[in-house]
The first five atom37 places (N, CA, C, CB, O) and aatype in JSON, in Angstrom:
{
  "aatype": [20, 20, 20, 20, 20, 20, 20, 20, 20, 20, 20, 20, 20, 20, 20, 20, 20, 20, 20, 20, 20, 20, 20, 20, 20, 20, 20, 20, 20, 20, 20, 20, 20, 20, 20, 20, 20, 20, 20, 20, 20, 20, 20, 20, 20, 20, 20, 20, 20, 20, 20, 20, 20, 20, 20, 20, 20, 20, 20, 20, 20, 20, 20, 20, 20, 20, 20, 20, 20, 20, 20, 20, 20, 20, 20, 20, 20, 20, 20, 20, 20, 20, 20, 20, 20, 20, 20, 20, 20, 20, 20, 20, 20, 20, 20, 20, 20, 20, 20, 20, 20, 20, 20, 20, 20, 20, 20, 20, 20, 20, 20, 20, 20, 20, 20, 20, 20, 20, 20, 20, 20, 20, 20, 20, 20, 20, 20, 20, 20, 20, 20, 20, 20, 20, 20, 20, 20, 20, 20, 20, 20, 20, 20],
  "atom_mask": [
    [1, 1, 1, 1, 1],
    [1, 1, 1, 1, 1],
    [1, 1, 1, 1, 1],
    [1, 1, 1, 1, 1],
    [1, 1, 1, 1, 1],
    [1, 1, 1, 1, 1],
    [1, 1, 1, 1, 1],
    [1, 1, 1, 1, 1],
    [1, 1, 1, 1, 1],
    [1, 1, 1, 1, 1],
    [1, 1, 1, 1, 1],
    [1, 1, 1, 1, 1],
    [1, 1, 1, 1, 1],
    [1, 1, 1, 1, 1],
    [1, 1, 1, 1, 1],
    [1, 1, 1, 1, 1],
    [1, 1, 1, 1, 1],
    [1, 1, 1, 1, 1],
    [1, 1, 1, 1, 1],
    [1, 1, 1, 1, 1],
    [1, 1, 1, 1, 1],
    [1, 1, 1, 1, 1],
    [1, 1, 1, 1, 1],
    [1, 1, 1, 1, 1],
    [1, 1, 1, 1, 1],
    [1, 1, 1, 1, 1],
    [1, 1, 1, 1, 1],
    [1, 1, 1, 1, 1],
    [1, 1, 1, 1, 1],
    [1, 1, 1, 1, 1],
    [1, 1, 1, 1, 1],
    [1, 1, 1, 1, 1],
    [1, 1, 1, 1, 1],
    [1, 1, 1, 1, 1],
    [1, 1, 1, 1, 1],
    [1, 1, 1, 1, 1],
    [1, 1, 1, 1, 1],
    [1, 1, 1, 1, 1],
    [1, 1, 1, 1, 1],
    [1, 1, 1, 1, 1],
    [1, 1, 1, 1, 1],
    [1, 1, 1, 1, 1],
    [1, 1, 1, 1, 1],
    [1, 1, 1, 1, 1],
    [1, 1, 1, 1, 1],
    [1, 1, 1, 1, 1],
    [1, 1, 1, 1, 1],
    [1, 1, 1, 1, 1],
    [1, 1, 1, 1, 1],
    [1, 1, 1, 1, 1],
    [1, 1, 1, 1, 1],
    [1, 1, 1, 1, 1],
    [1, 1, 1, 1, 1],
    [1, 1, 1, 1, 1],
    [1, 1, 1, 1, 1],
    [1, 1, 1, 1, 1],
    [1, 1, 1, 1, 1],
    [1, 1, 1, 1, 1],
    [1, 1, 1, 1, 1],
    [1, 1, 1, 1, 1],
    [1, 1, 1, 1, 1],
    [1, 1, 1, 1, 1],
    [1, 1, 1, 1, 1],
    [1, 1, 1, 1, 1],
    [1, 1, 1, 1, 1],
    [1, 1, 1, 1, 1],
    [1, 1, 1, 1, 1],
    [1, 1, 1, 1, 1],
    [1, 1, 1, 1, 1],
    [1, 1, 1, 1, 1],
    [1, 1, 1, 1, 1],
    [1, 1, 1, 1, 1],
    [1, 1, 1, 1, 1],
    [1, 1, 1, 1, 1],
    [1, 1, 1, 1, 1],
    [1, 1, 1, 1, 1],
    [1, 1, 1, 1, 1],
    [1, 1, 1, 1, 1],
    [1, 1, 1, 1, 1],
    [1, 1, 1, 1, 1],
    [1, 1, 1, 1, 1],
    [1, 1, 1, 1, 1],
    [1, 1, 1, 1, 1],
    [1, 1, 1, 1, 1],
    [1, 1, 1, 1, 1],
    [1, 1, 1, 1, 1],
    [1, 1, 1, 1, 1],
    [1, 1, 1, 1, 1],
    [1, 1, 1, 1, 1],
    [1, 1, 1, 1, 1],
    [1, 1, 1, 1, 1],
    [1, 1, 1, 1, 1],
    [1, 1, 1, 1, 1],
    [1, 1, 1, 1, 1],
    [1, 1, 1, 1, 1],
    [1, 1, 1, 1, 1],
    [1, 1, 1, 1, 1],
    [1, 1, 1, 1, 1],
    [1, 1, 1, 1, 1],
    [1, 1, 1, 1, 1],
    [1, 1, 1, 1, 1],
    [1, 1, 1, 1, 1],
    [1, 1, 1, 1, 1],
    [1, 1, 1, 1, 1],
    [1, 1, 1, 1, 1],
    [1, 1, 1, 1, 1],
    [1, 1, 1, 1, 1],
    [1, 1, 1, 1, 1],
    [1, 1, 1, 1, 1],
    [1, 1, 1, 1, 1],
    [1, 1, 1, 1, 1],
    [1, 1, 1, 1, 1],
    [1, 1, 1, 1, 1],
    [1, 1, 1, 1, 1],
    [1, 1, 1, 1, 1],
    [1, 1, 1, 1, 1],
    [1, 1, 1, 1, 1],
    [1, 1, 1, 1, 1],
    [1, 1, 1, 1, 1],
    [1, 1, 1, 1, 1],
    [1, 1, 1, 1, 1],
    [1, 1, 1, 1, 1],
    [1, 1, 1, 1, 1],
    [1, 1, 1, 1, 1],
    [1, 1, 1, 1, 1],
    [1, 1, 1, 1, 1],
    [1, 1, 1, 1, 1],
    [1, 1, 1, 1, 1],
    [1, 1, 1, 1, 1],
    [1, 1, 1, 1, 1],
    [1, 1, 1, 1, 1],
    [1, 1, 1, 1, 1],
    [1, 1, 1, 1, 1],
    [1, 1, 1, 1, 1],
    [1, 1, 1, 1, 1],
    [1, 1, 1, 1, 1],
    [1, 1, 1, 1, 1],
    [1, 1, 1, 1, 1],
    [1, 1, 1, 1, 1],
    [1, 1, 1, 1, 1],
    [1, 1, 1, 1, 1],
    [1, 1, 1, 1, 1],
    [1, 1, 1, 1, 1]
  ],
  "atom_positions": [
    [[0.85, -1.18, 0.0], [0.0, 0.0, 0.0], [0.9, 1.24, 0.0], [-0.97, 0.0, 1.23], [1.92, 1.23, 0.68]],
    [[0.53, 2.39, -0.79], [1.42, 3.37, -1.47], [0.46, 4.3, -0.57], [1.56, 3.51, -3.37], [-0.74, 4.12, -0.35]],
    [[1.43, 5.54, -0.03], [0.78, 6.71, 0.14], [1.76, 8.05, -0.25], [0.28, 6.7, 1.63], [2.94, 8.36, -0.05]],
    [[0.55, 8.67, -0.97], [1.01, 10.02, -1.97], [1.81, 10.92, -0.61], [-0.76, 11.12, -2.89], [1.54, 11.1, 0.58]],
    [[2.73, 11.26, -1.4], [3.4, 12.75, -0.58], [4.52, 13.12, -1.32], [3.99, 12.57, 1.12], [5.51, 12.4, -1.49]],
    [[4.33, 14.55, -1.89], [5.42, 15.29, -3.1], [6.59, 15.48, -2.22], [4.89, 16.98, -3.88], [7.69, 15.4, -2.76]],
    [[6.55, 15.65, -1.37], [7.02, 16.43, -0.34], [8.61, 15.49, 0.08], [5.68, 16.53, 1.0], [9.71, 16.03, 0.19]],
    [[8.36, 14.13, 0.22], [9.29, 12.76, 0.64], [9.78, 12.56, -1.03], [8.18, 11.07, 1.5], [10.99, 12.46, -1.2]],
    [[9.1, 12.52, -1.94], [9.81, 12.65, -3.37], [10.94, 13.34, -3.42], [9.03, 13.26, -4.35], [11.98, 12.8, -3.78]],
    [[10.85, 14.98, -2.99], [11.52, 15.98, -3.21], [12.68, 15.51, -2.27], [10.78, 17.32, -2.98], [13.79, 15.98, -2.51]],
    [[12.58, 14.82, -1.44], [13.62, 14.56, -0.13], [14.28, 13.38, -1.02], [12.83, 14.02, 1.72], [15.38, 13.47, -1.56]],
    [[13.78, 12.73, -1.04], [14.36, 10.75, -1.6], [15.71, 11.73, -2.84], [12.22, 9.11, -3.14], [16.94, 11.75, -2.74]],
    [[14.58, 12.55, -4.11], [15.53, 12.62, -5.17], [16.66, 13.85, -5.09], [14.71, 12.74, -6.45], [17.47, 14.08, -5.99]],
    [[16.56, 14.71, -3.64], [17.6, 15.61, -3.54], [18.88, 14.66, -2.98], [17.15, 16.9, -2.54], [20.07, 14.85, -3.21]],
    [[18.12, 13.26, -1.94], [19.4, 12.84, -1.17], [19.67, 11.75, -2.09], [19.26, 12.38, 0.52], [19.95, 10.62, -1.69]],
    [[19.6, 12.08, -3.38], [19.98, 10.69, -4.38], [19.33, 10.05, -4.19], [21.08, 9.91, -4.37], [20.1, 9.17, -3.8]],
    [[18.14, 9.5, -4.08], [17.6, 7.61, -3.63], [16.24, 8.14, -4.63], [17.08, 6.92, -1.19], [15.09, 8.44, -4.32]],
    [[17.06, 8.07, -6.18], [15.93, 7.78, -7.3], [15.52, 6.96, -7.67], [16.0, 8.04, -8.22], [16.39, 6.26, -8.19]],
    [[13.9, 6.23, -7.79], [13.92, 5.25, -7.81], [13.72, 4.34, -7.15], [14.43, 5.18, -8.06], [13.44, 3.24, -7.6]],
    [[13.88, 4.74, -5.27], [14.15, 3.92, -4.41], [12.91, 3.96, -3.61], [15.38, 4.16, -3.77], [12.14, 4.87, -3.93]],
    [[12.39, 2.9, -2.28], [11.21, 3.46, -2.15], [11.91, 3.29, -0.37], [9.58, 2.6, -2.93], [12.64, 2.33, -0.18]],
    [[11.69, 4.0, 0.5], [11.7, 3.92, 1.87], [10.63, 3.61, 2.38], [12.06, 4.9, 2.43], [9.48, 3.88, 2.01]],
    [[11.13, 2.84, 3.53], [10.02, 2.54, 4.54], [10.5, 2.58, 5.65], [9.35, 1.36, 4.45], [11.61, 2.18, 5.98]],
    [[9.41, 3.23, 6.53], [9.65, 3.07, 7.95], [8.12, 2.76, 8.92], [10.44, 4.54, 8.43], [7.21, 3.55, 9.16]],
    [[8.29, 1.11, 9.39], [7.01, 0.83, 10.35], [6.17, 0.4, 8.92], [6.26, 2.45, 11.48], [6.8, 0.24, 7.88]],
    [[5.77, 0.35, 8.94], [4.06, 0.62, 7.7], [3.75, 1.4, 6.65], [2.85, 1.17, 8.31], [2.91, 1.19, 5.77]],
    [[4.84, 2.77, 6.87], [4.95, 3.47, 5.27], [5.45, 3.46, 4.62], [5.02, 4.3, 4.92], [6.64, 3.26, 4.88]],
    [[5.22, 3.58, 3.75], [5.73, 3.12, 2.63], [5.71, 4.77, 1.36], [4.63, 1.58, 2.2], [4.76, 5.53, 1.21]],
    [[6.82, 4.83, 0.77], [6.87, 6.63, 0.11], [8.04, 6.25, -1.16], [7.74, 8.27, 1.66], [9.25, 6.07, -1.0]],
    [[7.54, 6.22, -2.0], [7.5, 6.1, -3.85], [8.28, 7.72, -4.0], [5.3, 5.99, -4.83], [7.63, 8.76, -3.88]],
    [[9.6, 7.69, -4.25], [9.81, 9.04, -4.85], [9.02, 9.53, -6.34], [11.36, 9.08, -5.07], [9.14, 8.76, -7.29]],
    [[8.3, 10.7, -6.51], [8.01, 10.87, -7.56], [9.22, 11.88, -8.82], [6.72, 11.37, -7.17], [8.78, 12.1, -9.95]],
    [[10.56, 12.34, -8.46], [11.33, 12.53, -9.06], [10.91, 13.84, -9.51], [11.59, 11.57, -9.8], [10.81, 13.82, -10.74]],
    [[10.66, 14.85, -9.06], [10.03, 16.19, -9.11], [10.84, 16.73, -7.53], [7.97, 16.11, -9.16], [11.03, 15.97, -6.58]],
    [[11.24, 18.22, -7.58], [11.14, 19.05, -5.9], [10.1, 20.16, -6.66], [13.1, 19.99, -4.97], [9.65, 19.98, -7.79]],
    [[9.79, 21.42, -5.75], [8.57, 22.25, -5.47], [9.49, 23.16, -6.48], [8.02, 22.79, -3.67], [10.64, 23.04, -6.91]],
    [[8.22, 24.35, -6.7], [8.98, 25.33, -7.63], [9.11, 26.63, -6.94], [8.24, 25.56, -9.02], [8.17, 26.96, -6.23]],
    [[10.55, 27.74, -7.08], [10.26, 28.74, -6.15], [11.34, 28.63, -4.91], [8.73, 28.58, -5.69], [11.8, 29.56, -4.24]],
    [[11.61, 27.24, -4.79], [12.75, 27.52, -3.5], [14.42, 27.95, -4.03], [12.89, 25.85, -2.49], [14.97, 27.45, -5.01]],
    [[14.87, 28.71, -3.37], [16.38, 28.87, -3.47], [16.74, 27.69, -3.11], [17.07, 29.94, -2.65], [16.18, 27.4, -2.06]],
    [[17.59, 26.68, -3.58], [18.35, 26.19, -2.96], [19.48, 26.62, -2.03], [18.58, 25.68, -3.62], [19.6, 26.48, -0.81]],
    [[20.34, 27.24, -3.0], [21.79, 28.08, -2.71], [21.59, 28.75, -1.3], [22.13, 29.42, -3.97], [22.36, 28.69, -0.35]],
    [[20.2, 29.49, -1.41], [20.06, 30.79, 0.14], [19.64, 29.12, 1.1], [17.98, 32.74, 0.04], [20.35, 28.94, 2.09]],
    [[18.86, 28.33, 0.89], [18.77, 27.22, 2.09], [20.11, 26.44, 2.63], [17.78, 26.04, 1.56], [20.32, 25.96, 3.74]],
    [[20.89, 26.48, 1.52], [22.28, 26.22, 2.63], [22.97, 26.99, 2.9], [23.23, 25.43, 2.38], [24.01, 26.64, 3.46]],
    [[22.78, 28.09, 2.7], [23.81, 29.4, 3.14], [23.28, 29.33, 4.86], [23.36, 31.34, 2.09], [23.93, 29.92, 5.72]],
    [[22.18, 28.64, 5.16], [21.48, 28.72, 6.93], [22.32, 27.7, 7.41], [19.55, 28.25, 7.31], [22.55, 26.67, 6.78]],
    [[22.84, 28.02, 8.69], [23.3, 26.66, 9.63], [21.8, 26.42, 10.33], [24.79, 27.02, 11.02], [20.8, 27.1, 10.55]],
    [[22.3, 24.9, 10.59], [21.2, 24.31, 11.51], [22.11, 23.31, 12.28], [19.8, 23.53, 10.65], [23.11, 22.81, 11.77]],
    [[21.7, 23.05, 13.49], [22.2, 22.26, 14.62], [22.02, 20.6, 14.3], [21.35, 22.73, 15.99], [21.26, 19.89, 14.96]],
    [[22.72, 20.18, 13.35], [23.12, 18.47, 12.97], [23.64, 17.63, 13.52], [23.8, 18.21, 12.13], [24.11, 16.71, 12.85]],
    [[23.78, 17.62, 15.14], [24.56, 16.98, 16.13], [24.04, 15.33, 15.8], [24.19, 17.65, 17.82], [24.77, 14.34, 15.93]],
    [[22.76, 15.31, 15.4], [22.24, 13.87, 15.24], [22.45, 12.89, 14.15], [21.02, 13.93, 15.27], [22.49, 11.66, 14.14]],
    [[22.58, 13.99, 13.06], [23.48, 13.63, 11.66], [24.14, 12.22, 11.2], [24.71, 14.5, 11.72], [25.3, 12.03, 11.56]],
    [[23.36, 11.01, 10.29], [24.23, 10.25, 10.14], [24.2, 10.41, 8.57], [24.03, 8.94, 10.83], [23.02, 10.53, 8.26]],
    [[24.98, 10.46, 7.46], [24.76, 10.43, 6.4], [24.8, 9.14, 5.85], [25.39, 11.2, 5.92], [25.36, 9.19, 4.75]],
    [[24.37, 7.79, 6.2], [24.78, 6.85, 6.01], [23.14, 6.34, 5.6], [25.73, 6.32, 7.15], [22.76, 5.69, 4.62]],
    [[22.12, 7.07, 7.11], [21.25, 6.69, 7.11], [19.77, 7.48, 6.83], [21.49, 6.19, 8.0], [18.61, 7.09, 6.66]],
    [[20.45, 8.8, 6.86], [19.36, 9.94, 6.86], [19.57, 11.36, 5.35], [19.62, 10.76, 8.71], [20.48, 11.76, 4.63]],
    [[18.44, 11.6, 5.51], [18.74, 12.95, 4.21], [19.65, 13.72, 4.81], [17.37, 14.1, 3.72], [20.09, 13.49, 5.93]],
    [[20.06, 14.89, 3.93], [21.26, 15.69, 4.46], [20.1, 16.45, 5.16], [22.47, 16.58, 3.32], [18.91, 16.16, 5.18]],
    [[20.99, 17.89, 5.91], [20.44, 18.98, 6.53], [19.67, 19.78, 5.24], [21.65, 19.86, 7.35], [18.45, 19.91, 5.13]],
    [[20.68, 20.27, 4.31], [20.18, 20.58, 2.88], [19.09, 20.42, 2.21], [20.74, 20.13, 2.19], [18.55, 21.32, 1.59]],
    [[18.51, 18.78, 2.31], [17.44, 18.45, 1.57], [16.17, 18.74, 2.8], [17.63, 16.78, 0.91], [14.98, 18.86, 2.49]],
    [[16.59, 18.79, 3.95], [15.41, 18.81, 4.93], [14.92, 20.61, 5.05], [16.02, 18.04, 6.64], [13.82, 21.13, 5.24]],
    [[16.08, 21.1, 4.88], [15.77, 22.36, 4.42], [14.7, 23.21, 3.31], [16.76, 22.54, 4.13], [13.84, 24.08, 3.42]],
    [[15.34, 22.34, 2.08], [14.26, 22.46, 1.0], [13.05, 21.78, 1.42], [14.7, 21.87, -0.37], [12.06, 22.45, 1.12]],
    [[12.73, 20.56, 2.07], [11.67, 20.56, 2.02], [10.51, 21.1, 2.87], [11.68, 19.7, 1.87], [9.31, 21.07, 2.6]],
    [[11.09, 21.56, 3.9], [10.22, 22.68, 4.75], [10.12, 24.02, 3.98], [10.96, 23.04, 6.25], [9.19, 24.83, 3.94]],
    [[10.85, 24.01, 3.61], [10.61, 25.57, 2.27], [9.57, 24.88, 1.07], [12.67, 26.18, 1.11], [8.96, 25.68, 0.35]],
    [[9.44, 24.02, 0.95], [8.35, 23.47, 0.01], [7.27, 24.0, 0.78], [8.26, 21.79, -0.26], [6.62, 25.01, 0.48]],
    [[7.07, 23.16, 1.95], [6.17, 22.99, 2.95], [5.61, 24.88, 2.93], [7.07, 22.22, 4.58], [4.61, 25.29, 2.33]],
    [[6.24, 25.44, 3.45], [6.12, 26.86, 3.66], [7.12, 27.67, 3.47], [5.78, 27.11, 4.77], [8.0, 27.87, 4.3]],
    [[7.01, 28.36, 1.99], [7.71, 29.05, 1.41], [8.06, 30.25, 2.18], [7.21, 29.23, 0.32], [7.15, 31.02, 2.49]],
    [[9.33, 30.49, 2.54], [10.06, 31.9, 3.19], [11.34, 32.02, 3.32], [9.72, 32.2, 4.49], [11.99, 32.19, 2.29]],
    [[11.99, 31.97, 4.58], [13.26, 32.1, 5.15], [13.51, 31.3, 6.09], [13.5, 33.21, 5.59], [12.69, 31.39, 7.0]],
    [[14.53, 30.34, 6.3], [14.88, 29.88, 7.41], [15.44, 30.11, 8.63], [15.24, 29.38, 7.18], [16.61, 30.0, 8.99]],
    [[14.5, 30.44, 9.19], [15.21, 30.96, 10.78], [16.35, 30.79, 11.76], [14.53, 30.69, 11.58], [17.32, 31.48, 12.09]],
    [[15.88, 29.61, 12.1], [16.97, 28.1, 12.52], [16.25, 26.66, 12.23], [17.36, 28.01, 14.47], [15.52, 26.55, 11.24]],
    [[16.43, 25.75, 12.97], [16.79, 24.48, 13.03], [17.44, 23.82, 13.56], [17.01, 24.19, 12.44], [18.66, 23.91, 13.66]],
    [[16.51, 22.78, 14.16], [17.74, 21.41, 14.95], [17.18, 20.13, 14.4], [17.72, 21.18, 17.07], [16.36, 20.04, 13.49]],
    [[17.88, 18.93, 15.27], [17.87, 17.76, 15.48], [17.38, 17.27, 16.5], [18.78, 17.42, 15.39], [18.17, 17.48, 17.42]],
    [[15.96, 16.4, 17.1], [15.72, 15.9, 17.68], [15.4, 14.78, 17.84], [15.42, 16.32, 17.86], [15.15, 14.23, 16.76]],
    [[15.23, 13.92, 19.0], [13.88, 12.56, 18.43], [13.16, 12.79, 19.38], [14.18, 10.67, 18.35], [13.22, 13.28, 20.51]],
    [[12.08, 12.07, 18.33], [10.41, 12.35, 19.09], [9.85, 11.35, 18.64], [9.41, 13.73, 18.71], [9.57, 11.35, 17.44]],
    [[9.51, 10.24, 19.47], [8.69, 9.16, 19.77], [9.52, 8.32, 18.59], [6.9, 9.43, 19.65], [9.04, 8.04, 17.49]],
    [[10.9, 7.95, 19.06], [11.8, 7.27, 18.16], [12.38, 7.74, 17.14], [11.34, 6.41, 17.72], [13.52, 7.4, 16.83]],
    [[11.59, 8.68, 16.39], [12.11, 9.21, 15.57], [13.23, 10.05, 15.4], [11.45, 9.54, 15.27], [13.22, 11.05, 16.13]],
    [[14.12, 9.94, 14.7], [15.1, 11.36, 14.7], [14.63, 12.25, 13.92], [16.57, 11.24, 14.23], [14.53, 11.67, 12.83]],
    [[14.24, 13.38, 13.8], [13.56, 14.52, 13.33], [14.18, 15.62, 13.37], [12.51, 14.73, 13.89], [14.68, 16.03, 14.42]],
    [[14.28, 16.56, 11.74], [14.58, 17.73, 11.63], [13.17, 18.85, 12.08], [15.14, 17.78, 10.17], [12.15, 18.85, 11.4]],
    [[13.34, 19.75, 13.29], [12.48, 20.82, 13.05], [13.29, 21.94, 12.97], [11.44, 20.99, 14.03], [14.25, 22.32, 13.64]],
    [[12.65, 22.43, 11.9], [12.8, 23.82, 11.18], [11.66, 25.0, 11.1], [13.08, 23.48, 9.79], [10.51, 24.79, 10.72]],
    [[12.18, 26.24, 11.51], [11.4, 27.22, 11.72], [11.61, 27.87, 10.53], [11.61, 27.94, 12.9], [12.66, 27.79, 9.89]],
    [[10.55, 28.58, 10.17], [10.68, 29.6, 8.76], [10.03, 30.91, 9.11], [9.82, 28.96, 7.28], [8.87, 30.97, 9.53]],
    [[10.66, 31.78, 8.98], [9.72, 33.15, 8.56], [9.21, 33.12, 7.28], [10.49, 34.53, 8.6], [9.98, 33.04, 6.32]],
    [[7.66, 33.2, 7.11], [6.77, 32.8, 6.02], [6.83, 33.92, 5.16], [5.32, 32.45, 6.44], [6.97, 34.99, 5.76]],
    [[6.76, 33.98, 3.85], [6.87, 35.54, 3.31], [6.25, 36.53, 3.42], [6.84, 35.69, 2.32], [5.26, 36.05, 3.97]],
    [[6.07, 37.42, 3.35], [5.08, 38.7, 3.87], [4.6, 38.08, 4.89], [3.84, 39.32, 2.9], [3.42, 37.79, 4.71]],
    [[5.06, 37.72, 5.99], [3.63, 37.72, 7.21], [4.53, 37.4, 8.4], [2.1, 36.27, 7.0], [5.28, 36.45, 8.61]],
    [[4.2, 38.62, 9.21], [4.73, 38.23, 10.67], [4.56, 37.76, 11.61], [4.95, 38.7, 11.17], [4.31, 38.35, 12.66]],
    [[4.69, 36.28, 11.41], [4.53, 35.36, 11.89], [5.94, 34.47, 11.87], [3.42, 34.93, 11.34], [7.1, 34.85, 11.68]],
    [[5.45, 33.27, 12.11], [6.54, 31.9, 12.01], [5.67, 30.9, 12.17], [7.81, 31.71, 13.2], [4.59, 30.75, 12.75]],
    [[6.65, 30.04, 11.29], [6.29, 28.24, 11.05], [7.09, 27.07, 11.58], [6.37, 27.85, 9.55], [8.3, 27.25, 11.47]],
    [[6.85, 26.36, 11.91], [7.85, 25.25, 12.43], [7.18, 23.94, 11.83], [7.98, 25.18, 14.24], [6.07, 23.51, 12.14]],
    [[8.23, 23.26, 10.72], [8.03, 22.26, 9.79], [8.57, 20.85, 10.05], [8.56, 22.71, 8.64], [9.58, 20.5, 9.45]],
    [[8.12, 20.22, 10.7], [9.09, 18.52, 11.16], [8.95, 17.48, 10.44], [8.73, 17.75, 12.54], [7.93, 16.85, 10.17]],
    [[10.3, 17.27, 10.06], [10.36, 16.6, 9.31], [11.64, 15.22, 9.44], [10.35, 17.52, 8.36], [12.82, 15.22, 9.8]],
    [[10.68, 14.13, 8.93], [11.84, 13.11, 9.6], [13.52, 12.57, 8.58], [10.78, 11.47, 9.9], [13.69, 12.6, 7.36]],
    [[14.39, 12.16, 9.58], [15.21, 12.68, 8.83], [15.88, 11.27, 7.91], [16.21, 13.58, 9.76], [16.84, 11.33, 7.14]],
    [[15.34, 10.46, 8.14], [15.42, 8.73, 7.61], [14.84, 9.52, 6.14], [14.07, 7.06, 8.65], [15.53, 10.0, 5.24]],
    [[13.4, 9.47, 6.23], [12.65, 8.97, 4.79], [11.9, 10.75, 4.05], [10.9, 7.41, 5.39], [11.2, 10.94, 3.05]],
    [[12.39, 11.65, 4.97], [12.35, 12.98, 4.56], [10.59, 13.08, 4.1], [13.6, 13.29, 3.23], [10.12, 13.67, 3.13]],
    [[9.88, 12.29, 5.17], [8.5, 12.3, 5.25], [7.91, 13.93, 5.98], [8.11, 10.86, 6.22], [8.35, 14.32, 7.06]],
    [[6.95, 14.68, 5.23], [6.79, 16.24, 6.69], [6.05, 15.26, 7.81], [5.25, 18.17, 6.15], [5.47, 14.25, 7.42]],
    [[6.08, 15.5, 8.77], [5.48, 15.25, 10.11], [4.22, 15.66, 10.7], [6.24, 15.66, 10.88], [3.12, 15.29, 11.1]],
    [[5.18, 16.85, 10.48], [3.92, 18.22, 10.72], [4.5, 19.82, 10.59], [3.22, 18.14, 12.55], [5.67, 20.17, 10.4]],
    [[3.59, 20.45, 10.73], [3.62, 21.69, 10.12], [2.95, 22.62, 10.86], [3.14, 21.67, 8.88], [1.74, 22.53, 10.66]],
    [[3.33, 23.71, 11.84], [2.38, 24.5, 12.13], [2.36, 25.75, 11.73], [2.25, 24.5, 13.2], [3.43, 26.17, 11.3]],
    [[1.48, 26.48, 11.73], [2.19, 27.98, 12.05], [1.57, 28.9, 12.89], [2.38, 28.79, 10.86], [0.36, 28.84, 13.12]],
    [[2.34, 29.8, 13.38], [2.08, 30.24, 14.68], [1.49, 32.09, 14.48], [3.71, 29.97, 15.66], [2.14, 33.12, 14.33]],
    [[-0.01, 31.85, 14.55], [-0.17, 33.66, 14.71], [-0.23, 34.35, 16.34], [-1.88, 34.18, 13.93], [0.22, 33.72, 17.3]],
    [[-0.85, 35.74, 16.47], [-1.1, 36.13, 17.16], [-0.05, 36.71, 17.79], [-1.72, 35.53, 17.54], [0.87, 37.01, 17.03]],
    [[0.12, 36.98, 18.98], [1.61, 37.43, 19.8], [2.24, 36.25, 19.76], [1.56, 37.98, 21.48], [3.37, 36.36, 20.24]],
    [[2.0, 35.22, 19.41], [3.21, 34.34, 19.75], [3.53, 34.11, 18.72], [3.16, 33.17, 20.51], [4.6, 33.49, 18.7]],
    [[2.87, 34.41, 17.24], [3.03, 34.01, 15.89], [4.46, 35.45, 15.81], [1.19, 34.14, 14.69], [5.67, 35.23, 15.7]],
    [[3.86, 36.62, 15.89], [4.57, 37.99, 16.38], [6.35, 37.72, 16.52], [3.82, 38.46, 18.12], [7.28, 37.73, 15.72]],
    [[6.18, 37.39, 18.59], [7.37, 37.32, 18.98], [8.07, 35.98, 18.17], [7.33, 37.28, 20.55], [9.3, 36.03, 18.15]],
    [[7.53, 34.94, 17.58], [8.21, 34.17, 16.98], [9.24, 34.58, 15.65], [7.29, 33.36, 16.74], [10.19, 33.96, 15.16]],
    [[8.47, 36.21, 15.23], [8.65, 36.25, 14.14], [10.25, 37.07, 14.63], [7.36, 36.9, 13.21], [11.36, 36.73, 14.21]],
    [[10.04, 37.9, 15.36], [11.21, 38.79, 15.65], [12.29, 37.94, 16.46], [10.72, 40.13, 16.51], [13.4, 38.46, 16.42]],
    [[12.22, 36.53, 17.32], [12.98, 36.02, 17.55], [13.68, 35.07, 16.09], [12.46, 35.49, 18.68], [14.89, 34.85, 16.1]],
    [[12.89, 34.61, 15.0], [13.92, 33.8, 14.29], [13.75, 35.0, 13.1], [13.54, 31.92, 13.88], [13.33, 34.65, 12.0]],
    [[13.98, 35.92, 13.27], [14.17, 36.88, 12.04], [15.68, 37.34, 12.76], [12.73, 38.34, 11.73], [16.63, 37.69, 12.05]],
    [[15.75, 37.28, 14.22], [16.88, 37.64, 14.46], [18.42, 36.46, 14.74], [16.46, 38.45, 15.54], [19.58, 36.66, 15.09]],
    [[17.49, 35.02, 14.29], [18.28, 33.77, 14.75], [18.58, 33.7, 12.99], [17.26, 32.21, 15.78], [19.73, 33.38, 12.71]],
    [[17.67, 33.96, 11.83], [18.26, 34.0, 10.38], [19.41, 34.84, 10.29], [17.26, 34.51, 9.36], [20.39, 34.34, 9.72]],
    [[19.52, 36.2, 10.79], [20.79, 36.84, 10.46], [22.13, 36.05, 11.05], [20.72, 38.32, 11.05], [23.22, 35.92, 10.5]],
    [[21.64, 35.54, 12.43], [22.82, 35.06, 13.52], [23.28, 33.48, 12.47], [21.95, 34.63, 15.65], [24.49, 33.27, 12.46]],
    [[22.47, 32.53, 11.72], [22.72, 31.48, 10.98], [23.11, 31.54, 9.65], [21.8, 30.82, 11.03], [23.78, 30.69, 9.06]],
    [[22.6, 32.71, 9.13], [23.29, 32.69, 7.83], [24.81, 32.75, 7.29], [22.82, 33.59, 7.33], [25.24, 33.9, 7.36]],
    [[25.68, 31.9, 6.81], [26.75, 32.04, 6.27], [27.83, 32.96, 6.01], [26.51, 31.81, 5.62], [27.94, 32.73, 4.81]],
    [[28.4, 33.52, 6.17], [28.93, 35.03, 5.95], [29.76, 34.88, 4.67], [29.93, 35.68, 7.28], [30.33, 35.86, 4.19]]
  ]
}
């Protein structure tokens, strides 16, 4: 049993695995050999993100987890880490969304580059989110 998601495509054929199908538990994710249209690549790795969990043996790069939260919600990348959550090792990534002051936080796992989830945050906390990773994008970006 196949379940649709552009999103794990864009991940499988950035981290090379064309062709290939991952599974983890019960899912099962068919790269479709397409990424989204509209993202910088180049400006998504110019961002550091915190990769302490990092295996390249077994997981997408930081790079491709990048693009695909910029699929997810097109903007700027704020920061980013490495966690696990309920076994999982998981990239979450925050974005400042374009025109809107706010922020998003996109999780995404870092095996099969499946999204997780996706929120985004209005109101005062959407607000202060926005002015805290608008000020964590300048502090991560590349020089």
């Amino acid at each position: 049993m196949y379940q649709k998601t552009i999103i794990t495509a864009a991940a499988l054929v950035i981290a090379g695995a064309v062709g290939a199908r991952a599974q983890t538990g019960t899912e099962w994710y068919t790269p479709m050999g397409t990424t989204c249209n509209g993202v910088d690549v180049s400006k998504a790795r110019e961002v550091k993100i915190k990769t302490n969990l990092y295996d390249p043996n077994t997981m997408i790069s930081p790079d491709s987890a990048k693009v695909i939260a910029l699929c997810v919600v097109p903007g700027q990348i704020g920061s980013g880490e490495m966690n696990v959550a309920d076994g999982r090792t998981v990239y979450a990534i925050d974005i400042i969304p374009d025109k809107k002051k706010t922020h998003a936080k996109v999780n995404i796992d870092a095996q099969t580059g499946a999204v997780l989830s996706s929120k985004q945050f209005g109101g005062l906390r959407g607000l202060a989110g926005w002015v805290k990773e608008s000020a964590d994008h300048k502090k991560n970006v590349k020089p």
